[in-house]
Each structure stands twice: as structure tokens, then as C-alpha cells.
C-alpha positions as CSV (number, residue, x, y, z in Angstrom):
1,X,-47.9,-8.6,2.6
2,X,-50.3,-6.4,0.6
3,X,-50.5,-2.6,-0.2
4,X,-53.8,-0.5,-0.9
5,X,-52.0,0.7,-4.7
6,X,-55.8,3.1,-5.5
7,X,-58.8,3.8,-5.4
8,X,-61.2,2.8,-8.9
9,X,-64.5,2.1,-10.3
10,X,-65.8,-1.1,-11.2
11,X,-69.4,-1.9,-12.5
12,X,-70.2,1.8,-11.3
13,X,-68.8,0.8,-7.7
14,X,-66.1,2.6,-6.3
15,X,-63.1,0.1,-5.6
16,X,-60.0,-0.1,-3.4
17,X,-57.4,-1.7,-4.8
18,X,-55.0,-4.0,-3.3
19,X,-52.0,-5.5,-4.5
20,X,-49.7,-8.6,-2.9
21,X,-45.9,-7.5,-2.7
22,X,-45.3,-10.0,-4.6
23,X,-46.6,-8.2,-7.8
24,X,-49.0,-11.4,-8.8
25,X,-51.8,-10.9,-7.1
26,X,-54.5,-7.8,-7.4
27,X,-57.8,-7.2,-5.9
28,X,-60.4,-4.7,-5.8
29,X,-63.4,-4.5,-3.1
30,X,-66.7,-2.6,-3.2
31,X,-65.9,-0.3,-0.1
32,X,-70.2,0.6,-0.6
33,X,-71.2,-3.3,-1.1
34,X,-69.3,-5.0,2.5
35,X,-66.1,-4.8,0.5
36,X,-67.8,-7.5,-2.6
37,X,-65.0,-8.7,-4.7
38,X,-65.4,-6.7,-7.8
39,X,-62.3,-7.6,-9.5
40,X,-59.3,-9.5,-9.2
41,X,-56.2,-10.9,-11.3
42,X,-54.0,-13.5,-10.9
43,X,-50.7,-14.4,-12.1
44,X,-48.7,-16.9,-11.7
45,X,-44.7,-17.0,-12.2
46,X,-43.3,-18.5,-15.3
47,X,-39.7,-18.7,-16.1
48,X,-36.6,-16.0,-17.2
49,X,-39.4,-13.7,-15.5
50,X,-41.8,-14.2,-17.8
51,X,-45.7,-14.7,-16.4
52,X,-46.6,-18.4,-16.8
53,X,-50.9,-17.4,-17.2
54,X,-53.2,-14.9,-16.1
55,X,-56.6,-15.1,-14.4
56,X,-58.9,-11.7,-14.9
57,X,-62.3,-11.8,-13.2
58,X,-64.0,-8.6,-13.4
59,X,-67.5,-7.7,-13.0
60,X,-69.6,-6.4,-15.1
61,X,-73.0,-5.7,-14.1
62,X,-73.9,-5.8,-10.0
63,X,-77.6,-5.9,-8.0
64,X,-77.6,-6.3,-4.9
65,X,-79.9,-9.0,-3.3
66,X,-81.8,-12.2,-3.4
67,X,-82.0,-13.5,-7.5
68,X,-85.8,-13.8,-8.3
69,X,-86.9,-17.7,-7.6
70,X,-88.4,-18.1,-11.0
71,X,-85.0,-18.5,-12.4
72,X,-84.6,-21.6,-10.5
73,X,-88.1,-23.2,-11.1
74,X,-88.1,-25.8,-14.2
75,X,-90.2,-25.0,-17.0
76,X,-94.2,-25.6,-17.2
77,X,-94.1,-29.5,-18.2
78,X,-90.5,-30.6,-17.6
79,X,-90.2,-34.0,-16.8
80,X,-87.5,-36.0,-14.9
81,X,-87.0,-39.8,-15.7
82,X,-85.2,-42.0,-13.2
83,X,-83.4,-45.1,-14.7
84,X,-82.0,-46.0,-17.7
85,X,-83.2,-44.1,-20.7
């Protein structure tokens, strides 16, 4: 089950938070961006209670829309060489 635990910002988006009952997993939507995943931690158990690692993605910096193309052109002159080299 999961609980809405607040409201936030993240990246200058406000956030809801939401946390499993289970107390490992939390997650934080862009209510203004089609609820984007803006931040989310995981954790899983360990032993004697003790958290056996942590995942923390977080965004930093957010555009909406389309990256520019150019970014996925290769560079004037690039080569590619099929075969052995």
C-alpha cells in the first residue's frame, strides 16, 4: 500500500510525495509535468534492521520537450569502419 506523506519542490517543480508502507520505497511526481518522476529512493532491507543499500535519483535540472537533434548527429567528418581494425 502507499500513502501521499507531502507535498515538495524538486528542480523548481512542485512534488507529491508518496511513500510504500513498507518504509523502503519513496517517490515524488511533478503534479504540473503529467506526474514526471522527479525523485525517488530506494532501499532495500538488510539485516538486525539495518538498510542493506540505498538508491537516490533526484533531478536536478528539467525542460520540457523534444532534445534538439543536433545532439544526436555525429560530428562533421566522423567516420565508421566495418570489419576488423
Amino acid at each position: 500500500m502507499t500513502e501521499r506523506v507531502g507535498y515538495g519542490r524538486v528542480a523548481g517543480y512542485e512534488v507529491a510525495r508518496y511513500r510504500r508502507s513498507d518504509g523502503f520505497s519513496e517517490i515524488a511526481f511533478a503534479t504540473g509535468l503529467g506526474c514526471q518522476v522527479m525523485e525517488q529512493v530506494e532501499t532495500t532491507p538488510g539485516t538486525l534492521g539495518i538498510p542493506g543499500s540505498k538508491w537516490h535519483y533526484r533531478v536536478t535540472g528539467y525542460t520540457a520537450g523534444e532534445p534538439d537533434a543536433a545532439r544526436f548527429r555525429l560530428p562533421e567528418g566522423y567516420r565508421v569502419k566495418r570489419g576488423r581494425m
